[in-house]
N, CA, C and O atoms as a DFTB+ gen file, in Angstrom:
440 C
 N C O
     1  1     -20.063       4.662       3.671
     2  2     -19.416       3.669       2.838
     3  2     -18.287       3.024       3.654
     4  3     -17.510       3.702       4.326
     5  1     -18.237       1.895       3.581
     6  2     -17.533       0.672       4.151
     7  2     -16.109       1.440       3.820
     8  3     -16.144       2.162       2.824
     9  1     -14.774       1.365       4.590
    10  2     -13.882       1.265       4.169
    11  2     -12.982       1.067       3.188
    12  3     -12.283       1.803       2.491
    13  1     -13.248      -0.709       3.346
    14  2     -12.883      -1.702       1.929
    15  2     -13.578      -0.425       1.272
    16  3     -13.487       0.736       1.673
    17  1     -14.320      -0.917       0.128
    18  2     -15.253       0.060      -0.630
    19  2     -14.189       1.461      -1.258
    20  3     -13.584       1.515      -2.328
    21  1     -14.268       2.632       0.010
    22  2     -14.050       3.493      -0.308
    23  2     -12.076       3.012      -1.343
    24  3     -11.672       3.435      -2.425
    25  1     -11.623       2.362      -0.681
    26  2     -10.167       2.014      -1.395
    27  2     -10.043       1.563      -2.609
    28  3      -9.421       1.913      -3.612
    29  1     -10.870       0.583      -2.283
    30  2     -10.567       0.110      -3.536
    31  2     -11.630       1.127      -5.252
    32  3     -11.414       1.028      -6.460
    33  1     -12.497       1.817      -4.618
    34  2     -13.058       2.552      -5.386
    35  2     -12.042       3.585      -6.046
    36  3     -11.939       4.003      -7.199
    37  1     -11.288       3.853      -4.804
    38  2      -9.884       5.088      -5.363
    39  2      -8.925       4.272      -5.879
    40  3      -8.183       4.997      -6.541
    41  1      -8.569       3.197      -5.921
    42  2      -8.436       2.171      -6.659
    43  2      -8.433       1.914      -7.975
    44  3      -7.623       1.583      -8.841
    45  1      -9.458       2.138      -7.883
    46  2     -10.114       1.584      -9.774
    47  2      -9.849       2.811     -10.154
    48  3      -8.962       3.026     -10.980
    49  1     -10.694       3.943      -9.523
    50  2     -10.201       5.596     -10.041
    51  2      -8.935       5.565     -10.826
    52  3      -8.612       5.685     -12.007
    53  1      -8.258       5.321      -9.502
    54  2      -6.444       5.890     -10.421
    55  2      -5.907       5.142     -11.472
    56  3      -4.991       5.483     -12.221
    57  1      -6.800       3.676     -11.476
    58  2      -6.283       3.044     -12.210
    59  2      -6.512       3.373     -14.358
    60  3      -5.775       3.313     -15.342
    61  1      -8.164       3.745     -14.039
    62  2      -8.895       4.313     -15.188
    63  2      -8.323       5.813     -15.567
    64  3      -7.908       5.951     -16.718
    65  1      -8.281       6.766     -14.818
    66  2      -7.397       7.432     -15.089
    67  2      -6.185       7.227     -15.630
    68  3      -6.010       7.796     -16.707
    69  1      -5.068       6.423     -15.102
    70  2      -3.693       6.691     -15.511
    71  2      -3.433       5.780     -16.367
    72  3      -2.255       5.691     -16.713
    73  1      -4.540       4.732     -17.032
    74  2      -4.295       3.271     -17.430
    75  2      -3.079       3.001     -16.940
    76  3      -2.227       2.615     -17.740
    77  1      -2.801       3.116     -15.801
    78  2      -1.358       2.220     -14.917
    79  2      -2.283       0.820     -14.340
    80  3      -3.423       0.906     -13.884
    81  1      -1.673      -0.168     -14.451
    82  2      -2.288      -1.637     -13.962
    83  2      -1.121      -2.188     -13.295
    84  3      -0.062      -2.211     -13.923
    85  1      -1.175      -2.672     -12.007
    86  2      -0.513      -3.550     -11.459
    87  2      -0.883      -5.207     -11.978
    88  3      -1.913      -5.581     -12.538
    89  1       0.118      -5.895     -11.655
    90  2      -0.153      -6.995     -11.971
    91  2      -1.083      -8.515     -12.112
    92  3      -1.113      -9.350     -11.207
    93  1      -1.658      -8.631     -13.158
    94  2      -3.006      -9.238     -12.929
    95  2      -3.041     -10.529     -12.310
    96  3      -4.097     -11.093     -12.021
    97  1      -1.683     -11.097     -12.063
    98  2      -2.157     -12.174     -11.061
    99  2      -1.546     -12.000      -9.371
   100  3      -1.120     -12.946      -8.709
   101  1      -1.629     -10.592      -8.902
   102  2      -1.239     -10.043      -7.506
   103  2      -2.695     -10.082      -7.048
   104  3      -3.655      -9.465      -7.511
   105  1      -2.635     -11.031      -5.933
   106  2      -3.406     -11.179      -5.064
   107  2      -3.250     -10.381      -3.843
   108  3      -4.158      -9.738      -3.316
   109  1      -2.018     -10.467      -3.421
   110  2      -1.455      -9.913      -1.796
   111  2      -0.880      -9.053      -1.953
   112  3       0.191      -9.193      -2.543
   113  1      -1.277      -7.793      -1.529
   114  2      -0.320      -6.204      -2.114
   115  2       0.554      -5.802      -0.981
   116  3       1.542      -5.148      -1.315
   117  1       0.415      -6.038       0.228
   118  2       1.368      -5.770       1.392
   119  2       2.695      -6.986       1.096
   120  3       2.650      -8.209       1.229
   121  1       3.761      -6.155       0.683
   122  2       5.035      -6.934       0.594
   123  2       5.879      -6.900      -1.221
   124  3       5.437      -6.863      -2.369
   125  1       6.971      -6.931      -0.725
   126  2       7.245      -6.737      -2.528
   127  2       6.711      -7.790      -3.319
   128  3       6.248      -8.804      -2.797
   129  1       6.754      -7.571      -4.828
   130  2       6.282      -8.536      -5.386
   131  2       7.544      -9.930      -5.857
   132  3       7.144     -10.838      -6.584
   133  1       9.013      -9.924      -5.348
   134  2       9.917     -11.078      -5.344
   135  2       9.425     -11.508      -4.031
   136  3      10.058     -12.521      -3.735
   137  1       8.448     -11.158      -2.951
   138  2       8.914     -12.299      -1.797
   139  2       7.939     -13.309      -2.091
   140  3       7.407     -13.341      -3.200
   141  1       7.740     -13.895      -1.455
   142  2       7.402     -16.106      -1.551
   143  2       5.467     -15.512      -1.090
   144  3       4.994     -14.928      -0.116
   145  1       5.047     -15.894      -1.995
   146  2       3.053     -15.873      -1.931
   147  2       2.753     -16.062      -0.593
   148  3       1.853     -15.285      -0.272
   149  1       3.060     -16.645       0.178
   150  2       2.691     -16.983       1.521
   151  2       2.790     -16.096       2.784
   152  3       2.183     -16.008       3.852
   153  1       3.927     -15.421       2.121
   154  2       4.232     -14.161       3.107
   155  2       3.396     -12.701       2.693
   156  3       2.914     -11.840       3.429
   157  1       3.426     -12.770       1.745
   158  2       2.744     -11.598       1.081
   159  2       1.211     -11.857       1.664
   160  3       0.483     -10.876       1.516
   161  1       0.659     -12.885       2.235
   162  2      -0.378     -13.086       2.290
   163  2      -0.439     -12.661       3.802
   164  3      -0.860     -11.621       4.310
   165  1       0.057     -13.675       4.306
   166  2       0.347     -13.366       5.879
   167  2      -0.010     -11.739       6.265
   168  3      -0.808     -11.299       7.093
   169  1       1.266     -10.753       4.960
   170  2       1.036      -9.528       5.626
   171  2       0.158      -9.442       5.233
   172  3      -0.217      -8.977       6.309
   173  1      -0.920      -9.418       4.511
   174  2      -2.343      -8.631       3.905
   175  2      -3.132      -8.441       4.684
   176  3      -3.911      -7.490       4.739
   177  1      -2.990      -9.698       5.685
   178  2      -4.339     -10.097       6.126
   179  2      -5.136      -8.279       6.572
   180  3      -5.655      -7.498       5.775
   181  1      -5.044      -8.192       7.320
   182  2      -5.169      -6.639       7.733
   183  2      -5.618      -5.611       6.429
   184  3      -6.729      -5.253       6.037
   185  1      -4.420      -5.349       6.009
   186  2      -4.168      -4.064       5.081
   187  2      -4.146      -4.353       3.649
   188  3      -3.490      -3.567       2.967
   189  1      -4.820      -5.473       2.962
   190  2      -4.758      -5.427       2.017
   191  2      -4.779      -4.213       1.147
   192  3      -3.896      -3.510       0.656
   193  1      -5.859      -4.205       1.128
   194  2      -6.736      -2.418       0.482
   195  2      -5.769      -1.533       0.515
   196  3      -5.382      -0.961      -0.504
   197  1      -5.190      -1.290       1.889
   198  2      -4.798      -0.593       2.092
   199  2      -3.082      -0.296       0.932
   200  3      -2.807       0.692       0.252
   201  1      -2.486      -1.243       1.082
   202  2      -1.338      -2.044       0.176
   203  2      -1.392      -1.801      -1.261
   204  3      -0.500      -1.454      -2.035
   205  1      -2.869      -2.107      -1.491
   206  2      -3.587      -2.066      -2.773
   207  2      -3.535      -0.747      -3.566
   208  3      -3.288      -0.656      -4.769
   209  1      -3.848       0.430      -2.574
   210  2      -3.419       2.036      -2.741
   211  2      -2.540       2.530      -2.940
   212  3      -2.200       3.241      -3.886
   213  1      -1.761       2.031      -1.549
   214  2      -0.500       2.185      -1.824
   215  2       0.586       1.813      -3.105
   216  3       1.429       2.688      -3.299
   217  1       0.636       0.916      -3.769
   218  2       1.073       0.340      -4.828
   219  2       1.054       1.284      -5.922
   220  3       1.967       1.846      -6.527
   221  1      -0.504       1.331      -6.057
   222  2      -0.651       2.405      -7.348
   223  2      -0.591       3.427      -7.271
   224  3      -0.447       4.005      -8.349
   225  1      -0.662       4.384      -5.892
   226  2      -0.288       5.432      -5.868
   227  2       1.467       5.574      -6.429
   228  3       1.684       6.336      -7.371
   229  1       2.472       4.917      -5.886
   230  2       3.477       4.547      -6.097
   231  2       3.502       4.504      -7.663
   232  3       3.674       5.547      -8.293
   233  1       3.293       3.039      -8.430
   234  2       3.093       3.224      -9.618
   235  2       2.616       4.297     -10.645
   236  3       3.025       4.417     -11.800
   237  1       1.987       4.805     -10.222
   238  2       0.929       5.879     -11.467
   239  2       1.292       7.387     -11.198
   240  3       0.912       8.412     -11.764
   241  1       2.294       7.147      -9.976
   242  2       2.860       8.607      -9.784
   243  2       2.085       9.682      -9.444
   244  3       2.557      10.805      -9.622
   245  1       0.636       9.516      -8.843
   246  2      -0.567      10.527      -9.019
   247  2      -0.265      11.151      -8.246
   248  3      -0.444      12.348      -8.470
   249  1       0.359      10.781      -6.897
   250  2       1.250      11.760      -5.706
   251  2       2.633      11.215      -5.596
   252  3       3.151      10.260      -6.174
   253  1       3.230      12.272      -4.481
   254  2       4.578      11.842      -4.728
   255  2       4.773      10.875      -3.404
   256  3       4.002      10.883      -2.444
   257  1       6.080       9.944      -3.544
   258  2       5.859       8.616      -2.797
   259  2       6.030       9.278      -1.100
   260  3       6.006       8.489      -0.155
   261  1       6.156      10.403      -0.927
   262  2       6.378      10.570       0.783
   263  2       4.563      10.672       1.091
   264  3       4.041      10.405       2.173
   265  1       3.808      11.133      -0.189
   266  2       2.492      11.414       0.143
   267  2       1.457      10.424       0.125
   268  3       0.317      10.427       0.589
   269  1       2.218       9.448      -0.618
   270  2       1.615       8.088      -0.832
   271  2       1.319       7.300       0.602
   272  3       0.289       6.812       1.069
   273  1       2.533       7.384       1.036
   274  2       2.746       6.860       2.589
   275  2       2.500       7.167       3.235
   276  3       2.430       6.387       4.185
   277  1       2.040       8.797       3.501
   278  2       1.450       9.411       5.084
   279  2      -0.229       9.104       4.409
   280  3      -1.093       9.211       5.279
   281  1      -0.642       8.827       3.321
   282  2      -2.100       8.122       2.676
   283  2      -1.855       6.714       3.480
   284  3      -2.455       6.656       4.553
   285  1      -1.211       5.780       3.192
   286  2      -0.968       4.518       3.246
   287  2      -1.417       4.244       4.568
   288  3      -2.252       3.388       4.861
   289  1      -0.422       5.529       5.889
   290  2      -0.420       5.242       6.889
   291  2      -1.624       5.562       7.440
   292  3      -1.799       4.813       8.402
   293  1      -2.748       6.482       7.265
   294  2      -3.685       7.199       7.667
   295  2      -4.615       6.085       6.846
   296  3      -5.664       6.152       7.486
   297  1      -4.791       5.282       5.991
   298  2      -5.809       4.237       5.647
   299  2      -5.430       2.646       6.883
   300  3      -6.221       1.786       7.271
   301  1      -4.179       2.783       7.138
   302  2      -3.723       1.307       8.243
   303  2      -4.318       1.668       9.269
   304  3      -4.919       0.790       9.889
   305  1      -4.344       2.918       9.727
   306  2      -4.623       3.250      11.396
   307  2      -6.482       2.785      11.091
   308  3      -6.960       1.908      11.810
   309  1      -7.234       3.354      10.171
   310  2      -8.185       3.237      10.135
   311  2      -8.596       1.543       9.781
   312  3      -9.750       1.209      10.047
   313  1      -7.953       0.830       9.377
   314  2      -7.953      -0.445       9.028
   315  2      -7.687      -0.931      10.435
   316  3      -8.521      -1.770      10.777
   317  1      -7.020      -0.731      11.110
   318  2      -6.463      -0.938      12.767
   319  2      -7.713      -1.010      13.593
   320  3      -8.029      -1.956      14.314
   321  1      -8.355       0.045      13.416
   322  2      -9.303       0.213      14.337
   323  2      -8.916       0.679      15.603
   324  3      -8.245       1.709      15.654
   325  1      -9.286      -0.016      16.819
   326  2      -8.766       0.509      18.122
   327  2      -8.177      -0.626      18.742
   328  3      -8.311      -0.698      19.964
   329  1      -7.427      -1.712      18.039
   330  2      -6.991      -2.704      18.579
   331  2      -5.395      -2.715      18.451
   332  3      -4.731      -2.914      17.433
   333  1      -4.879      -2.403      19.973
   334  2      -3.213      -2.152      20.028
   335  2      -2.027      -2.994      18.754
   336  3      -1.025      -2.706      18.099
   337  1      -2.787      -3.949      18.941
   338  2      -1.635      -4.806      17.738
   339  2      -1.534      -4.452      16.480
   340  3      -0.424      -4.182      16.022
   341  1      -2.680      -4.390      15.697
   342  2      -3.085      -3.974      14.431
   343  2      -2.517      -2.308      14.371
   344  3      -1.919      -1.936      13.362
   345  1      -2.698      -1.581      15.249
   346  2      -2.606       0.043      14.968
   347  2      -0.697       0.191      15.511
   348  3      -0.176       1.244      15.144
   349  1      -0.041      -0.506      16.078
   350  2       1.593      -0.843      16.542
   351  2       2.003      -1.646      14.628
   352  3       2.943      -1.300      13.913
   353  1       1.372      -2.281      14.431
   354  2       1.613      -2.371      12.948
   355  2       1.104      -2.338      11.962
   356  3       1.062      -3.037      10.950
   357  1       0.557      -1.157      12.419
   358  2      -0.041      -0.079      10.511
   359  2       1.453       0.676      10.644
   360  3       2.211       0.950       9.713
   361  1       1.697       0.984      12.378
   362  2       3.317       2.082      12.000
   363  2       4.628       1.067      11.304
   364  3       5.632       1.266      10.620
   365  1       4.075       0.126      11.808
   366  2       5.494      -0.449      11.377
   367  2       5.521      -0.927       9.957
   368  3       6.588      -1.286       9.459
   369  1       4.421      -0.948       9.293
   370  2       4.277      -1.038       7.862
   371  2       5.040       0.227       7.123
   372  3       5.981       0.301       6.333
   373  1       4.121       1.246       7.806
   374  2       4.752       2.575       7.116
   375  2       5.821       2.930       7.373
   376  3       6.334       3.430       6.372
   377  1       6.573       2.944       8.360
   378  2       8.112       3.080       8.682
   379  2       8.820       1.956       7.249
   380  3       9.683       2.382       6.481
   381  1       8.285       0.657       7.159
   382  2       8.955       0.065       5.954
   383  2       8.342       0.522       4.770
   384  3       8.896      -0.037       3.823
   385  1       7.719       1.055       4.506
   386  2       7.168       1.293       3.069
   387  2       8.463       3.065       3.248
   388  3       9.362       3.343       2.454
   389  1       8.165       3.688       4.202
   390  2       9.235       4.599       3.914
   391  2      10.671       4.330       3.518
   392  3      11.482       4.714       2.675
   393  1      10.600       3.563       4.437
   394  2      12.513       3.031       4.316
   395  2      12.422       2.657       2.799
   396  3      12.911       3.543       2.099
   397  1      11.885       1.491       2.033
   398  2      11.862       1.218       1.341
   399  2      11.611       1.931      -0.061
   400  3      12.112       1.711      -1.163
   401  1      10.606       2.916       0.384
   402  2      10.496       4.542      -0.919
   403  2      11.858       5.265      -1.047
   404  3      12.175       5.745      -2.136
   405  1      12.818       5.377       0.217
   406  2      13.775       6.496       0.617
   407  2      15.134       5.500      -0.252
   408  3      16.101       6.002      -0.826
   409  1      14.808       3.884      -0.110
   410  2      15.969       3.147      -0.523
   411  2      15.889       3.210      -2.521
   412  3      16.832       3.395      -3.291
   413  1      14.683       3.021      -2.794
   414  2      14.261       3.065      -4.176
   415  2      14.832       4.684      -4.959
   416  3      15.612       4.834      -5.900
   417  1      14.019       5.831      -4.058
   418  2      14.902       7.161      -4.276
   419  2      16.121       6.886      -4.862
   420  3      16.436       6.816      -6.049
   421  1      16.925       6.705      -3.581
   422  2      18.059       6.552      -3.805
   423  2      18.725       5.483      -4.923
   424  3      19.858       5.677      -5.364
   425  1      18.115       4.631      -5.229
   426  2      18.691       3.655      -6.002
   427  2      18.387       4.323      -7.413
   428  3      19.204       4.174      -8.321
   429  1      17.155       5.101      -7.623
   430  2      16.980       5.725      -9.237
   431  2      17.714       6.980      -9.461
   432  3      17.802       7.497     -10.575
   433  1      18.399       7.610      -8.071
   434  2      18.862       8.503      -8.722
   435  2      20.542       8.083      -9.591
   436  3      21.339       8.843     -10.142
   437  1      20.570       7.050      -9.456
   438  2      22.003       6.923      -9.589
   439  2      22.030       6.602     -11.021
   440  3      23.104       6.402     -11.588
């Protein structure tokens, strides 16, 4: 089974399970949902799917968000393939999706 495929299949899974739904007019899942459509797109190109997981894992709470991200990061490398650019930024996705889990942490515990 194709990649795509397998994601977005775990995808729909978590989604039917947890009835958690992300937003029905999100097209581009790499990037928050305040930045400008164009950028959000830009980043997808690659990792959509991948973004796509990530999100709802996040949302639906099914793992916890450090586990979401070493998922996130281990679906980019494979989205990467063996091409230096793409696999230099699946890390640099996940380094920001961490920063950004570790900043959120911190902002709910308060």
């Amino acid at each position: 089974m194709k990649l795509e495929t397998r994601l977005k299949r775990e995808f729909n899974r978590i989604q039917k399970q947890t009835g958690v739904k992300l937003p029905s007019d999100y097209t581009y899942y790499c990037g928050l949902y305040s930045w400008p459509k164009w950028f959000r797109k830009l980043l997808s190109k690659r990792f959509n799917s991948s973004c796509m997981l990530h999100d709802i894992h996040h949302v639906s709470e099914v793992v916890d968000n450090k586990t979401a991200d070493l998922i996130f990061l281990q679906n980019t490398k494979q989205q990467a393939g063996k091409n230096p650019f793409w696999i230099l930024t699946a890390y640099v996705f996940y380094v920001a999706v961490r920063i950004l889990s570790k900043t959120k942490a911190i902002r709910n515990k308060k």
